[in-house]
N, C-alpha and C positions, 0 to 999 in steps of 0.2 A: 310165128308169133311176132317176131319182128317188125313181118310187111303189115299186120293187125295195126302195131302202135304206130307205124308211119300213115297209114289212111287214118288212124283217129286225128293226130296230130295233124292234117292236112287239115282235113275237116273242121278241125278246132280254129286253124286258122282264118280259113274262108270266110266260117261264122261273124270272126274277131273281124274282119275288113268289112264286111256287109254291117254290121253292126254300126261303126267307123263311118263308113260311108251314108249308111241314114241318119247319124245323129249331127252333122256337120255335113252342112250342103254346098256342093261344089260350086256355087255362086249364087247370088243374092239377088241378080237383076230380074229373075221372073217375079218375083215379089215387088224388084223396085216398079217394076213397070206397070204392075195390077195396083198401086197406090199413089204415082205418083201424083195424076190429076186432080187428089183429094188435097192434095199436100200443097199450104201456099205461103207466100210470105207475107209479113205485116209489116205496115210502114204507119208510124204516127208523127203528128205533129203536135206538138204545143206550144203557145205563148208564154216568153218565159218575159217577167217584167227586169226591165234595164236597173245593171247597178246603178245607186245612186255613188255621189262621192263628189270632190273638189276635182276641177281641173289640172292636168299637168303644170307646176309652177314650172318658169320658165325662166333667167335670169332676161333684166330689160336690156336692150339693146343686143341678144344674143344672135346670131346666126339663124335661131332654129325661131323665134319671136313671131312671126311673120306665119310660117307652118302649122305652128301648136296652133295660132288664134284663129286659120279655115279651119282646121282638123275642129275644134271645137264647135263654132259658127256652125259647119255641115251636120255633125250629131248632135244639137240639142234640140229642143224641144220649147220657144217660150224661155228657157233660161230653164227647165225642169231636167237637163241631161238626156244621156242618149234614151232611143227610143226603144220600145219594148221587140223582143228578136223571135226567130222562131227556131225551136230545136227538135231536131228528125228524132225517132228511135228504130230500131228494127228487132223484128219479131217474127215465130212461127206461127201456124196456126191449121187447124184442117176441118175438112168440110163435113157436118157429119148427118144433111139431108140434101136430097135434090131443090130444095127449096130455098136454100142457101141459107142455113144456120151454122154456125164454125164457132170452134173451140180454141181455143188459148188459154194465158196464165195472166191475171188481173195486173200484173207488173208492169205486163208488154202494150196494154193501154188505159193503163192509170194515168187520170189528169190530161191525158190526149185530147184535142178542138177535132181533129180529121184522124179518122183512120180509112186507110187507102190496102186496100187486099189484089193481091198480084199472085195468078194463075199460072201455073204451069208452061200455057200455053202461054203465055205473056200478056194476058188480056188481066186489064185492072178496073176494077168495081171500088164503092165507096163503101165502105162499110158504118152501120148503127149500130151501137152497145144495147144490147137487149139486158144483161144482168149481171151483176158478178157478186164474188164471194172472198174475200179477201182473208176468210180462216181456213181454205183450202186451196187459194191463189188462183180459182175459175173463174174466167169470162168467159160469156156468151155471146158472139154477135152475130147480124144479118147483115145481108146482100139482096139486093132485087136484081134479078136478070129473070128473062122470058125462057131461056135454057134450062133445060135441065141438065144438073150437077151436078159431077160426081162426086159418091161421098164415098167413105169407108163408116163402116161398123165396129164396136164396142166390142170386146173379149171380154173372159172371166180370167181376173188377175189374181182370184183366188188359187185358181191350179197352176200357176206358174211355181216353176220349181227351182231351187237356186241352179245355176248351171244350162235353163235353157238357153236355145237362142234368139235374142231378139235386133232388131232394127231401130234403127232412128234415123229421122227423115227431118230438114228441116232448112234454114237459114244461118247458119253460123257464120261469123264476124263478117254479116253481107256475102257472102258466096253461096246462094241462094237454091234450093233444090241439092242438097249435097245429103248425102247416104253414110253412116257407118255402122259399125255392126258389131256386135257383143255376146256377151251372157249376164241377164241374170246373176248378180254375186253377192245379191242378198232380200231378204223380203222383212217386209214389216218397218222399215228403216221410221225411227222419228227423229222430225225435227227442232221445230220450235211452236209448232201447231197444235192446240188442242184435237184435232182432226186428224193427224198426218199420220199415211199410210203409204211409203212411199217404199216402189221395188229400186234398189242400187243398181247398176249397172257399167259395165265396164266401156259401152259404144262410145265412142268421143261426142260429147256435148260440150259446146261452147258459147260463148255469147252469142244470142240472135239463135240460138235454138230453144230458147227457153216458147212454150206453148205448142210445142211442134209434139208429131206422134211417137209413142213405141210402139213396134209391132210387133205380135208373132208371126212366126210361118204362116200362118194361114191368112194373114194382112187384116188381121183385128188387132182394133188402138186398145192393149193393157195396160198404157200410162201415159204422163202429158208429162213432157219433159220440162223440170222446174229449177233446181239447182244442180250445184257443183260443187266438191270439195278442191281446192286449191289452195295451195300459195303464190301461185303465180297469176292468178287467173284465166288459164288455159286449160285443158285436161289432163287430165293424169291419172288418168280410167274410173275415178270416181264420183259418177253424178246420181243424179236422183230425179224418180219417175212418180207423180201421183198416181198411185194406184187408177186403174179404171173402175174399181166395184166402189171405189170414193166419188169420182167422179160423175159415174152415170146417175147418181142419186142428184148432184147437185145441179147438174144442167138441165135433168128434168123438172126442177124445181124453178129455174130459171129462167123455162123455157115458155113454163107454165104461170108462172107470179110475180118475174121480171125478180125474184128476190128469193132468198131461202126463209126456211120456214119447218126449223129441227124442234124436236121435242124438248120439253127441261123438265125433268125429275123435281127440283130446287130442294138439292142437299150440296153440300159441301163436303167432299170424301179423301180420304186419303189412304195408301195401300196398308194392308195389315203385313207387319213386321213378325218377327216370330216371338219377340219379347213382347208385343203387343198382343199375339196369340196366347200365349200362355197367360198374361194376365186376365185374359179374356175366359179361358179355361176353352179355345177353338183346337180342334187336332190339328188342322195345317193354317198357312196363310194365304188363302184362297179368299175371295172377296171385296169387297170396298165398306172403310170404316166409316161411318159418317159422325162427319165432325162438327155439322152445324144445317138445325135445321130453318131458315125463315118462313117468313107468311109464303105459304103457295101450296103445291100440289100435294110435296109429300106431309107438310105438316096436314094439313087438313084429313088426308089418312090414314094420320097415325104413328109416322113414320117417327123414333125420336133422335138424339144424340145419344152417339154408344149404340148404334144397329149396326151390324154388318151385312149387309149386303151378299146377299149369299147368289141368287137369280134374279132375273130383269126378265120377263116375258116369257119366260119357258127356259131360258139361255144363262148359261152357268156362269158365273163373272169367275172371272180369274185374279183380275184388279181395275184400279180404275180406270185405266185407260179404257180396259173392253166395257165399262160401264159406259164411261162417258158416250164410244163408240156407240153402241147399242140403243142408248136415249137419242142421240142426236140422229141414227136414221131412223127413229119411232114416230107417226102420226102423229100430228098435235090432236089433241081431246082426245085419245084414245084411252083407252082403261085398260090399264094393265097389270099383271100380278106380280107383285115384288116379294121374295122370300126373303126375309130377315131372320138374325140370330139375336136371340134377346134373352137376358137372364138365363143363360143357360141349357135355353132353347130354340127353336124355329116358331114363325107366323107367318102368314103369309096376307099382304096387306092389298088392298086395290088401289090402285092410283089412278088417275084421270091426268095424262100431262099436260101440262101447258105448252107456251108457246116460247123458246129461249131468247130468241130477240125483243122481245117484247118485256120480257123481265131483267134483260140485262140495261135497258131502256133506263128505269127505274131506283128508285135512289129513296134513302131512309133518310128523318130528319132527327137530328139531333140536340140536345140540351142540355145546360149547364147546371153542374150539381151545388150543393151548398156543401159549406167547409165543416170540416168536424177531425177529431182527433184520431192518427191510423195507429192498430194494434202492431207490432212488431217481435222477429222473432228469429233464428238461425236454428234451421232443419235441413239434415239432408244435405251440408255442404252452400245452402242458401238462404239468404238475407231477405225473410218475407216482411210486407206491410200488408193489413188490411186495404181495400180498395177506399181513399176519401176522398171529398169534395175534390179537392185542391188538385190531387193524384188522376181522377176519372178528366177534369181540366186538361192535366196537363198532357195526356196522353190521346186525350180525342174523344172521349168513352161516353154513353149516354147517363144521365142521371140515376137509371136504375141498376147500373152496369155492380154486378158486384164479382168477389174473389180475392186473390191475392199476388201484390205485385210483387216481381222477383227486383229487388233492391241492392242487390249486392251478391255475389257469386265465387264461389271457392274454385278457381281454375284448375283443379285438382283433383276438384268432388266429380261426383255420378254425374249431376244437373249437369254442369259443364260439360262431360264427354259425349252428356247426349243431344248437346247444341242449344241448349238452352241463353239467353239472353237476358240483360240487364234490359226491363220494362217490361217484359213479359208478364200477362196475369194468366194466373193458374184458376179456371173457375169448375172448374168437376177434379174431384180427385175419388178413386173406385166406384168414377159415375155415378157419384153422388157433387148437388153442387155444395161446394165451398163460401162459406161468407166470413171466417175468421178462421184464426189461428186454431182456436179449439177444435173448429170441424175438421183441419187439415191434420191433426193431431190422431183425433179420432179413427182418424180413415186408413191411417196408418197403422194405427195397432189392431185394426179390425183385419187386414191385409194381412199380417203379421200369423195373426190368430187362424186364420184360416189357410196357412201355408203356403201362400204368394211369396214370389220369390222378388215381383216388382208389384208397384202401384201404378194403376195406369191413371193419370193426367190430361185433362181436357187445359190443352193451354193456348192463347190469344197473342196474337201477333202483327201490330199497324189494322188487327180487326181479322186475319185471319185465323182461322183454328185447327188442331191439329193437335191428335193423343200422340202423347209421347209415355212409355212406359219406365219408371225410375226404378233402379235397382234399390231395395231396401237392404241390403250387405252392405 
């Protein structure tokens, strides 16, 4: 029985080392060597215009008199100062057809007069900016050579998993073609990007790697290496990889129209809270609330303030972030089915979306109201005014803007814990609008009446909006 448990326990172990040994590879260079050719560095130049300023004063008759007035004399210009200079930058970047189209991060040749791409092999070509995109940090550029070029291929960075392993390949502080290697240590990461879908990673990324590849094992690019978490501005295992399944949308687009060209819903959403659920009477907080609809796609089908957003195309929203995500890799004109929750129940509406560049373009014009007397009042811990002339004036508001401004606030009260602001106008209260104190009144003891535990609040802020749900306790 004995020799039984020493053969399992062999066995177990052997398993445990073969396991061991496939998930962690005992070197990196057959990979480094199957990508390197694709992998190049980026060098730019720009004209940067000469400080202006006064000459070094000099006391007369000094020593140094005679020096300052050539050193001056040789750098001006006419008497206009020195003359304008040129400053390098350096960058990664990889090849991703034989026809020489390459990839980078819009940073590494933003504002660039020359971008100059250096091969592996040491051989350097001129490069043209074909497109970039500056809400997910992508440029595109070409190279003409009669060669064919090696490239490497796109992965799905959806299946990556926290803990793979991957590679980065790149240009870091000028030490050019330089390799390190990681895992995976986390997915989904955002930044500061309406778009950002970025894997974490622990491989050493430094300045001059930013546009270079990550790779998996199998030497498919699943991210374009773009920042760094630091204090010191060196590594410290944590940087950040745009996604490839973000990517490959955007270069195609690029590649294709010199521009991007994402879908727009045209709502304005924000996630549902769970005090925002229950005011809602929602079982969970799943969705995107919509807080404002303008002239465009969704209003024309329908769509109102106080919908939540339940589906986008067949595809469940979770919040808005997957909304936003969702529209922005949708067809422009496309028609598609949006499931909302409305009074209580579901619709499902069709949209046609439009084009989001083209509406972000676009700008509303505004008008000055006439003066008249505001109604006032203390609810709730809050100091309300009817919306007036003078009031809609002072805060930006169009002539028809109406509701009610918060004037004064009990640092103490609900409104306050729930970040509410001095200038804020409350114009829906239980999605119903608001134009005086009486309706706000109302709306409150209808809330009351029907066993609400909050009131939910359509409230404006420098023009943005956004329900907030107040405790009536």
């Amino acid at each position: 029985m004995q020799g039984l448990w020493l053969t399992i326990l062999a066995s177990a172990l052997l398993l445990a080392q073969a396991m061991t040994a496939t998930a962690r590879p005992d070197s990196f260079a057959d990979l480094a060597d199957q990508v390197s050719d694709a992998v190049v560095n980026i060098t730019t130049s720009t004209t940067v215009a000469a400080r202006g300023g006064p000459a070094p004063v000099v006391p007369e008759g000094s020593p140094f008199e005679d020096f300052f007035r050539e050193f001056n004399d040789r750098n001006s210009q006419g008497g206009q100062g020195q003359a304008p200079r040129r400053s390098q930058a350096l960058g990664s970047g990889f090849v991703i057809s034989e026809d020489g189209f390459i990839v980078t991060n819009n940073h590494v040749i933003e504002g660039a007069d020359e971008i100059l791409i250096e091969f592996f092999s040491g051989k350097e070509l001129p490069a043209t900016l074909v497109g970039t995109d500056p809400n997910t940090d992508i440029a595109v550029l070409k190279v003409e050579t009669e060669e064919v070029l090696t490239f490497v291929p796109f992965g799905d960075s959806d299946i990556m998993r926290v803990g793979d392993w991957v590679m980065a390949m790149g240009n870091p502080l000028g030490q050019g073609f330089s390799v390190s290697a990681g895992i995976v240590s986390a997915r989904n990461r955002e930044l500061s990007g309406t778009y950002d879908d970025y894997l974490q990673t622990d491989a050493a990324i430094n300045r001059g790697n930013s546009g270079g590849p990550l790779f998996n094992m199998n030497g498919e690019v699943i991210g374009v290496n773009t920042a760094i978490l630091s204090p010191n501005g060196g590594s410290i295992g944590i940087g950040f990889s745009m996604a490839s399944n973000v990517v490959t949308r955007v270069v195609d687009q690029l590649r294709e129209f010199g521009e991007t060209r994402r879908g727009w819903l045209g709502v304005r959403i924000q996630d549902v809270g769970e005090d925002v659920a229950e005011a809602l009477g929602l079982e969970n907080t799943a969705g995107a609330l919509v807080t404002d609809v303008p002239e465009g796609p969704s209003a024309e089908a329908g769509i109102q303030q106080g919908d939540v957003i339940l589906s986008f195309d067949g595809v469940d929203v979770e919040d808005t972030r997957g909304l936003v995500r969702e529209v922005g890799n949708a067809e422009v004109g496309k028609a598609v089915r949006v499931l909302v929750f409305r009074d209580g129940g579901t619709q499902t509406l069709l949209v046609t979306l439009g084009r989001r560049e083209t509406a972000e373009a676009g700008s509303e014009p505004m008008e000055k109201p006439a003066t008249e007397e505001p109604q006032t009042a203390d609810i709730l811990g809050m100091s309300l005014s009817a919306l007036s002339g003078d009031l809609r004036e002072q805060l930006g508001l169009p002539a028809n803007a109406e509701g009610l401004v918060l004037m004064g606030l009990d640092a103490e009260g609900p409104a306050a814990a729930k970040g509410l602001q001095i200038g804020d106008v409350i114009t829906e209260a239980g999605q119903q609008q608001v134009r005086s104190i009486a309706d706000f009144e109302g709306r409150i003891e209808a809330a009351k009446e029907a066993g609400r535990k909050s009131l939910l609040m359509l409230v404006r802020r420098g023009g943005d909006p956004r329900f907030v749900a107040l405790p009536l306790n």
